[in-house]
PABAKOL-883657 format. One record per residue (C-alpha): residue number from 0; residue in three letters; x, z, y. Coordinates in Angstrom, 3 decimals. Each point is the difference from the previous one (the first is absolute). Example, Ala and Ser with C-alpha at 12.3 -4.5 7.8 and 13.67 -1.06 7.14 Angstrom:
residues 2
rec resi=0, resn=Ala, east=12.300, up=7.800, north=-4.500;
rec resi=1, resn=Ser, east=1.370, up=-0.660, north=3.440;
***
This chain:
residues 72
rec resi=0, resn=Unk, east=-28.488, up=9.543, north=13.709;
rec resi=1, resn=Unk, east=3.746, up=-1.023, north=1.076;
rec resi=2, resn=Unk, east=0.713, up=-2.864, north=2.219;
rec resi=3, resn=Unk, east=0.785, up=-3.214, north=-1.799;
rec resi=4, resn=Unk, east=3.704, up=-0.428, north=-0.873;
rec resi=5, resn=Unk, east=-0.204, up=-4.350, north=1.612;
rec resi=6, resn=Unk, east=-2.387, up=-0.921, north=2.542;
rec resi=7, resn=Unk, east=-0.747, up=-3.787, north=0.485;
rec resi=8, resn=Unk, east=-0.454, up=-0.159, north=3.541;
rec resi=9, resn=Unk, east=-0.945, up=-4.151, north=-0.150;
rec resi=10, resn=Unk, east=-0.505, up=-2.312, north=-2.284;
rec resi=11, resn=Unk, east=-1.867, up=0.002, north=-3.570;
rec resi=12, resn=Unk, east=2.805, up=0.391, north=-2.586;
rec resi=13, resn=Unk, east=-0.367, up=-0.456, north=-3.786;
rec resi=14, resn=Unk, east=0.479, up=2.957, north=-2.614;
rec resi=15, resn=Unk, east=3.061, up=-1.733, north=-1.010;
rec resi=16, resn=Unk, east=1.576, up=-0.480, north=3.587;
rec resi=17, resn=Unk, east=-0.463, up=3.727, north=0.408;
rec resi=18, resn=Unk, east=1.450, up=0.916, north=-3.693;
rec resi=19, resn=Unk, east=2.938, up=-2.424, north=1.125;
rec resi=20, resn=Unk, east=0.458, up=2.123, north=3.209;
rec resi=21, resn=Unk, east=-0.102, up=3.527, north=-2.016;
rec resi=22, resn=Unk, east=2.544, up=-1.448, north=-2.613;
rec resi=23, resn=Unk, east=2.312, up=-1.425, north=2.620;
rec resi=24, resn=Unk, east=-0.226, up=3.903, north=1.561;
rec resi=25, resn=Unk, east=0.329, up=1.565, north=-3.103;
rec resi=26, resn=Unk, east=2.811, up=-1.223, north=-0.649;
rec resi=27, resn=Unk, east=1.558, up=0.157, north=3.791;
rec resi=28, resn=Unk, east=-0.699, up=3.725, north=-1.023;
rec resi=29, resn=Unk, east=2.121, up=0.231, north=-2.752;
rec resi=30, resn=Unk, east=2.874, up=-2.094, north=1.193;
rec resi=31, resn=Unk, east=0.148, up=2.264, north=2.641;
rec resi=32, resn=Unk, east=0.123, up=3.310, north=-2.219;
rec resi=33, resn=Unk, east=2.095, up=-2.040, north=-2.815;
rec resi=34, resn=Unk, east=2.949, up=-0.224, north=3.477;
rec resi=35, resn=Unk, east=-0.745, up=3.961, north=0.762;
rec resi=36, resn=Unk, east=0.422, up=1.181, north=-4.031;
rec resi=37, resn=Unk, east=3.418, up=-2.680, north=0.336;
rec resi=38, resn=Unk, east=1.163, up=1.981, north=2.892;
rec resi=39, resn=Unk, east=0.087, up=3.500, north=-1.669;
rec resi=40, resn=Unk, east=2.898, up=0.399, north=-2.324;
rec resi=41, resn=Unk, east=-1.033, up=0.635, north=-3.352;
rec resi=42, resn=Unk, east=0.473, up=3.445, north=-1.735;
rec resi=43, resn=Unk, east=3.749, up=0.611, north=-2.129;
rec resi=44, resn=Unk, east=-1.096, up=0.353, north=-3.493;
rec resi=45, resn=Unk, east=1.449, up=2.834, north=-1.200;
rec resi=46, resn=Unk, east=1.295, up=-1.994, north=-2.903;
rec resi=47, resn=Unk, east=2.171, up=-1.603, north=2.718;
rec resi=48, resn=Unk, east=1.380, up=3.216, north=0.812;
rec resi=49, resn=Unk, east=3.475, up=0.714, north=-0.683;
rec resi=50, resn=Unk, east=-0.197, up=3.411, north=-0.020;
rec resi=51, resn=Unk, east=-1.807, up=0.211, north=-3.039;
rec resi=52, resn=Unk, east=3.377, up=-1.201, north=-1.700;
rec resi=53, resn=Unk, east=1.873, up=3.454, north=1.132;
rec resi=54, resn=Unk, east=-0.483, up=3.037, north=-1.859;
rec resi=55, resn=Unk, east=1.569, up=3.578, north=-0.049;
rec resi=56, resn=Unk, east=3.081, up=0.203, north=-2.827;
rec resi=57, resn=Unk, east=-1.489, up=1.421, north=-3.087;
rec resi=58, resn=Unk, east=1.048, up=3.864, north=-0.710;
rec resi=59, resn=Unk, east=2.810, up=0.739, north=-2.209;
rec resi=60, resn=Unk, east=0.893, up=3.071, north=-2.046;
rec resi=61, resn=Unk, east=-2.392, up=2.363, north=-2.284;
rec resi=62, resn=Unk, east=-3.530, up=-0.492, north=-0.157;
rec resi=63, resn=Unk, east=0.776, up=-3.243, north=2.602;
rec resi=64, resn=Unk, east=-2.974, up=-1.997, north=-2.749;
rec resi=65, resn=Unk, east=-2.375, up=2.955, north=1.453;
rec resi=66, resn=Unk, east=0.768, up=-0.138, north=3.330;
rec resi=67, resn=Unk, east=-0.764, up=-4.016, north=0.411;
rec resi=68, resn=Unk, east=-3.298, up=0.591, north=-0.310;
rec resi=69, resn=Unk, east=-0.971, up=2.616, north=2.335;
rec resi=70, resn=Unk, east=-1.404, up=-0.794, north=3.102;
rec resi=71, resn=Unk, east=2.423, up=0.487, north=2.758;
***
């Protein structure tokens, strides 16, 4: 078996003093990784991205219709 996550070293303490304790660490816990995730910059969206906007000029001249849809 694993140690035990708390110890009470004195003291008698009620199962709702200790689920106090574990909510008030819980949630020291995620404050804590709520401040790291803040601290990261987010991800561009690649909707964002202005270089979506800018294409290649569309081929002119014979069989230009053909030619727009080939894979380049």
């Amino acid at each position: 078996m694993s140690e035990p996550f708390l110890q009470v070293v004195r003291g008698d303490p009620t199962p709702e003093e200790i689920a106090a304790l574990v909510a008030v660490l819980t949630a020291r816990a995620r404050a804590a990784a709520a401040a790291r995730a803040a601290d990261r910059p987010r991800p561009v969206s690649a909707w964002r991205d202005p270089s979506r906007l800018v294409r290649r000029p569309l081929p002119h001249g014979p069989g230009a219709w053909r030619a727009s849809a080939l894979p380049r």
